[in-house]
C-alpha positions in Angstrom: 15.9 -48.7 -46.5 14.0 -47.8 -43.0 15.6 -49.9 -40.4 13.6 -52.4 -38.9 13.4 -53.1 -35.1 12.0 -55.9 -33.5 9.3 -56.0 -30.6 7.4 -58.7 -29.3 7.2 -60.4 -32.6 6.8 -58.1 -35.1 9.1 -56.1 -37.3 8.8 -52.6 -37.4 10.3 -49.7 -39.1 12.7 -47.6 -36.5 10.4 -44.7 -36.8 7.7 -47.0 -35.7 9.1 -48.5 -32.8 7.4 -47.9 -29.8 6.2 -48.6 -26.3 3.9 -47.7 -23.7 5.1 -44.2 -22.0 3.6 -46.3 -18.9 6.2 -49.1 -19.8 8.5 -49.6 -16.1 11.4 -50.0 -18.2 10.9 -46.6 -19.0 9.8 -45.3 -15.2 12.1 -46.7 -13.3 14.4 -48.8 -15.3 12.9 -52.0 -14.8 14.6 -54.4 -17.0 17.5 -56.3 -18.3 19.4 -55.9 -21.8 22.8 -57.4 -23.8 24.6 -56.1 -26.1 25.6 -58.5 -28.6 28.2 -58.6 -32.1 28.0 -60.4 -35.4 30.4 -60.5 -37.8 30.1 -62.3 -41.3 26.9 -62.8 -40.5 27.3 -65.2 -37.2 26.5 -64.1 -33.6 29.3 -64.5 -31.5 28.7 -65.9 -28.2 25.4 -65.6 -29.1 24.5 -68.7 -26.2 26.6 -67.2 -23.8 24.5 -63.8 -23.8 21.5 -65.9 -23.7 22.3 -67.0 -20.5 23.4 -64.0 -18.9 20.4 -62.2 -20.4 18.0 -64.8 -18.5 20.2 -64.9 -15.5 20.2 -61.1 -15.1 16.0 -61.3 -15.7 15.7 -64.3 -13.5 17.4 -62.3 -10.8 15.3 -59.0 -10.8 11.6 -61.9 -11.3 11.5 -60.9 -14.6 9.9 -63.8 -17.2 11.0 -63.2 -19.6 8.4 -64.7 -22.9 9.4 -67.3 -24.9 12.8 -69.7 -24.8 15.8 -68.7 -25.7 15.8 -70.6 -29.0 12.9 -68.2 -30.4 15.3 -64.9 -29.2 18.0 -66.3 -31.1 15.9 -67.0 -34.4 14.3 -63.8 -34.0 18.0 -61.9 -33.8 18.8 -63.5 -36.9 15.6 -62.4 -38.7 15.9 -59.1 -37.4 19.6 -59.1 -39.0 18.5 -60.6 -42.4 15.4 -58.1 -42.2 18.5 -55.2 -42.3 20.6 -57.2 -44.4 23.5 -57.1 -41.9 26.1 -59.5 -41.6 28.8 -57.5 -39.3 26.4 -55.2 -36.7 25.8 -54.3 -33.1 23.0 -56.2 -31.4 20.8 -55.2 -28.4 18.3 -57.2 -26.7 16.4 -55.2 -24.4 13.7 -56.6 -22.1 11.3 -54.3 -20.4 9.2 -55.2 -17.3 5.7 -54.4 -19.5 3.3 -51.6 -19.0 2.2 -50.7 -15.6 0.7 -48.4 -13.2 2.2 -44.9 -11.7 3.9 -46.7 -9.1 6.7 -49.5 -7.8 4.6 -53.0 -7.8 6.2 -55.1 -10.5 2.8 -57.3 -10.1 0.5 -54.6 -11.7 2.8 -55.2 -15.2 1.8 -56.9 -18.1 2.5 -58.1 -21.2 6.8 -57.7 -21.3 8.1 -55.7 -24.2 11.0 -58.1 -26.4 12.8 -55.3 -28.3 15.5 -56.6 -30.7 18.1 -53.5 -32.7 20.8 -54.4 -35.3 22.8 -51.5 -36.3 26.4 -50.9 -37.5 28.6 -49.3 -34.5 31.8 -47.8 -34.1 32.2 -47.3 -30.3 35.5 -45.3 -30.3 37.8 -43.7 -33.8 40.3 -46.4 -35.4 42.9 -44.2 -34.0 42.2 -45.5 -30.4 43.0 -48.8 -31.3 46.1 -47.8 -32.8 47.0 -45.2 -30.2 45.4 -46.3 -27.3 43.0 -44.4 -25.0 43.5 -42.3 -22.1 41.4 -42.7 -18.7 40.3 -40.5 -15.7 39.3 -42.0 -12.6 35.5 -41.1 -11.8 35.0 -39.8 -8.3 31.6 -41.6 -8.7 31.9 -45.5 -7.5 30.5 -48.5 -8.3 27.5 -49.3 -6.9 27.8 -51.1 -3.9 27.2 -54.9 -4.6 25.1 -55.4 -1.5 22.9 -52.9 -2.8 22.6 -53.8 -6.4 24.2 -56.7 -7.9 26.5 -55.7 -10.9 26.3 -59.1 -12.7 23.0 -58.1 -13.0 22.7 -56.3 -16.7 20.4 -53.4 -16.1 18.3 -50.9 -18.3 19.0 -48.6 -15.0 22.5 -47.5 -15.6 23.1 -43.9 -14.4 25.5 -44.9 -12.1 27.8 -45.9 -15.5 26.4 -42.7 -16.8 27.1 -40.4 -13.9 30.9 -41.6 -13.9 31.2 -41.5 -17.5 29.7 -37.9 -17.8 32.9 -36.8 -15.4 35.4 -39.2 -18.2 33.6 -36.5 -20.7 34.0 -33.9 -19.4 38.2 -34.3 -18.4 38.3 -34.9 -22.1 38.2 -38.9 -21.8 35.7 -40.7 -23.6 36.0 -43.2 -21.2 36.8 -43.3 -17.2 37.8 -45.8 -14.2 35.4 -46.6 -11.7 36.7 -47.6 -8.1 34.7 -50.1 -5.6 33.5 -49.4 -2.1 36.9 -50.9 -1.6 38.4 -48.0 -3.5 39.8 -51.2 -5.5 39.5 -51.0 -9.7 36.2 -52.7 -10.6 35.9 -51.2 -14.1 35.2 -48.8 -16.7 32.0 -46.9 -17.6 30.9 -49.8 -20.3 33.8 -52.0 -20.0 35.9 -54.8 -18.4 39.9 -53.6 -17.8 43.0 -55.8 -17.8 46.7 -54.4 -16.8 49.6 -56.3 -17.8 52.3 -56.7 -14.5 55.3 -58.4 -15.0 54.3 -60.6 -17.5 50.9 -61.2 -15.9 47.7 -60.5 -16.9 45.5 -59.2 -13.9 41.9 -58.5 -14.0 39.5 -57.8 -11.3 37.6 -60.7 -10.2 33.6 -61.3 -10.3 33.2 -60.2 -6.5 35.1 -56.9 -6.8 31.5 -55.4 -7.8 31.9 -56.0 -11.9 29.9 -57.0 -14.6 31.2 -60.8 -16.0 31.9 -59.1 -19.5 31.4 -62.2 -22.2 34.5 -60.2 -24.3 36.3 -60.6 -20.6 35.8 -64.0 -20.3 37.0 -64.5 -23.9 40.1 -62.4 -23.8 40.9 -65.0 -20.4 40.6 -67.7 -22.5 42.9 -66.5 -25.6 45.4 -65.6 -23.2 45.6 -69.1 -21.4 45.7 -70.7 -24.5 48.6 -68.2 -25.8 50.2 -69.4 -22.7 50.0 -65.8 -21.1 50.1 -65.8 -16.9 46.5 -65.1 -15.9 45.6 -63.7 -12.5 41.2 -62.8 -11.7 42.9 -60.3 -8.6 41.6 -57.3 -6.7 44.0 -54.6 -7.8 44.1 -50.5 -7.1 44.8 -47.4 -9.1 48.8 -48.0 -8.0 48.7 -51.1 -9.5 47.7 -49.3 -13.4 50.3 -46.7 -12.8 53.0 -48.9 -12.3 51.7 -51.8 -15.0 53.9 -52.5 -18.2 49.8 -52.5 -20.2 46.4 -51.8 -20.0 43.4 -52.4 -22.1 39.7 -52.7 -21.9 37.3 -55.5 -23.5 33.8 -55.1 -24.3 31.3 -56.4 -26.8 31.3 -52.7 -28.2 35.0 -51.4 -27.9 36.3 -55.1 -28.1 39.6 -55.3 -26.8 41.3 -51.3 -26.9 44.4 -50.3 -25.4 44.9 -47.9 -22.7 47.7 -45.8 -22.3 47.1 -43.2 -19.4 45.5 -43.1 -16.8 44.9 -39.6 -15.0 47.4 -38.0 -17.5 50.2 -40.4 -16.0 51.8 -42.5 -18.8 51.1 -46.5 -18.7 54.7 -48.3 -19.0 56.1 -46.8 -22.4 52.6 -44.6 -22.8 51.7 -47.1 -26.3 49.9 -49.8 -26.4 52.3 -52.8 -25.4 53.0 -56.4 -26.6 51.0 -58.5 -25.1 47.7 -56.4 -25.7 48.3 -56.6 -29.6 48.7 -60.2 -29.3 45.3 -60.1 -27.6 43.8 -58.3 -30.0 45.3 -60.4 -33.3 44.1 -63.7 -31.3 40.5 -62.0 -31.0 40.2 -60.4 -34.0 40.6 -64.4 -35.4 38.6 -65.9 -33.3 35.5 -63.9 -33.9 36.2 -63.9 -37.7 36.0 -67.9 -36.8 39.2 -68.7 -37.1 
C-alpha cells in the first residue's frame, strides 16, 4: 500500500504529493512544522503541539487555515488512511505560493501538509548504550535574531552543527549559545544529572521548549527527583554523574560522552533509566 500524505484537505498517494516550486516554504523556508508521536493509536500531547504549532505561526504572521480541532481530525484520518497506530507525525505549514522575492503579502493559498510514517531515529543499541556527543563549533542562533521557540522549516543552522556531529563520527552534537552556555542538541532538548539534580537549560538560554522536555520535567517532579531549568556550560556535562536527550523522535536517550571524555561511569546512569521506564508508561497511557 502507497502511503498517503495529507495537503490541504485531500489525501494523496506519497508519490503524488506535491507543491508549488514557487511555494516560500520552499524559497526561503517560510513556515512552521511539529513533529508529533502516536503510540496505540493515540497522539500524545497531541493539544500541546497544537499550540506550539500556532504559536510558532502566529509569531512569524502566518494564518494558519482552519482551527485546530480540524488539524487534529485530519491527523487522525491521515493515520487511519495508513493504518498506523504507533508512527511519527509531521505537520508542516508552508507560507503558500508566491512570487520570486521576500513579501510574505504576495502568498496565497497556505499549504497544510500532514505525514505518518514509522521512524526509528537512532539503533536500539543507543538506548541501551547510550550515545556519544561532539560539541559543534556552529552556535545557536542568536535569540535576538531569530527566536528559537519558534519551530521553523528553515533549519540549517541545526543542520550545519549536526553535519560537523557526522562527520566526528557522532550522530548527534552539542550546540553552545552566544553565551558559550549549553542550549541544546541538533534536534533535541539535554538534561545532565549533578548531584542528584536534574539540570536543564532554561527557555531563555536560546532553546526550543521541547513538549518531550516539558514531560520528562514533569515525571521527574512527580518521581520526587530535584529539578533545576539552569544555564549550565560544557564543564558542567563533563563533571555530571548523567546525561540524556529528550525529543519527540529520539525520546528520552542516554548520553555517555561528550567530546570523547567519559560522562560519570561512561553508561547510562540511574536516574535516566528511571526516566525512561516512567515515559515509556506514560505514553503507553499508563
Amino acid at each position: 500500500m502507497s502511503l498517503k500524505v495529507y495537503i490541504s484537505g485531500r489525501l494523496v498517494d506519497k508519490e503524488d504529493a506535491k507543491i508549488s516550486v514557487f511555494d516560500h516554504g520552499l524559497l526561503y523556508g517560510d513556515g512552521v512544522f511539529e513533529g508529533l508521536r502516536s503510540y496505540n493509536g493515540r497522539v500524545f500531547e497531541l493539544d500541546e503541539h497544537l499550540d506550539r504549532l500556532w504559536e510558532s505561526a502566529r509569531a512569524i504572521h502566518l494564518q494558519i487555515p482552519g482551527t485546530k480541532a480540524e488539524m487534529a481530525a485530519a491527523v487522525e484520518e491521515t493515520l487511519q488512511a495508513n493504518q498506523l497506530r504507533d508512527a511519527y507525525i509531521r505537520l508542516v505549514i508552508t507560507r503558500g505560493r508566491g512570487t520570486l522575492g521576500l513579501d510574505p503579502n504576495r502568498c496565497s493559498d497556505p499549504q497544510v501538509i500532514i505525514i505518518t510514517d514509522k521512524i526509528a531515529l537512532y539503533p536500539p543499541e543507543n538506548y541501551e548504550q547510550g550515545l556519544e556527543l561532539v560539541t559543534a563549533a556552529t552556535i545557536r542562533n542568536h535569540p535576538a535574531a531569530l527566536s528559537p521557540r519558534i519551530k521553523s522549516l528553515n533549519y540549517l543552522n541545526n543542520i550545519m552543527a549536526k553535519i560537523e556531529g557526522l562527520r566526528a563520527g557522532c550522530v548527534e552534537a552539542l550546540m553552545l549559545n552566544h553565551k558559550g552556555e549549553v542550549a541544546e542538541c541538533t534536534g533535541d532538548n539535554i538534561f545532565v544529572v549533578r548531584r542528584g539534580t536534574l539540570m536543564t537549560p532554561p527557555i531563555d538560554a536560546g532553546i526550543l521548549e521541547g513538549i518531550t522536555r516539558n514531560v520528562v520535567l514533569r515525571l521527574a517532579r512527580e518521581a520526587q527527583i530535584p529539578v533545576a531549568e539552569v544555564p549550565f556550560t560544557r564543564h558542567d556535562i563533563f563533571v555530571a554523574e548523567e546525561c540524556f536527550l529528550t525529543g519527540s523522535a529520539a525520546e528520552v536517550i542516554p548520553v555517555v560522552k561528550l567530546d570523547g571524555r567519559p560522562i560519570g561511569e561512561g553508561v547510562p546512569g540511574p536516574i535516566t533509566g528511571r526516566l525512561i521506564q516512567a515515559f515509556r508508561r506514560c505514553v503507553q497511557g499508563d
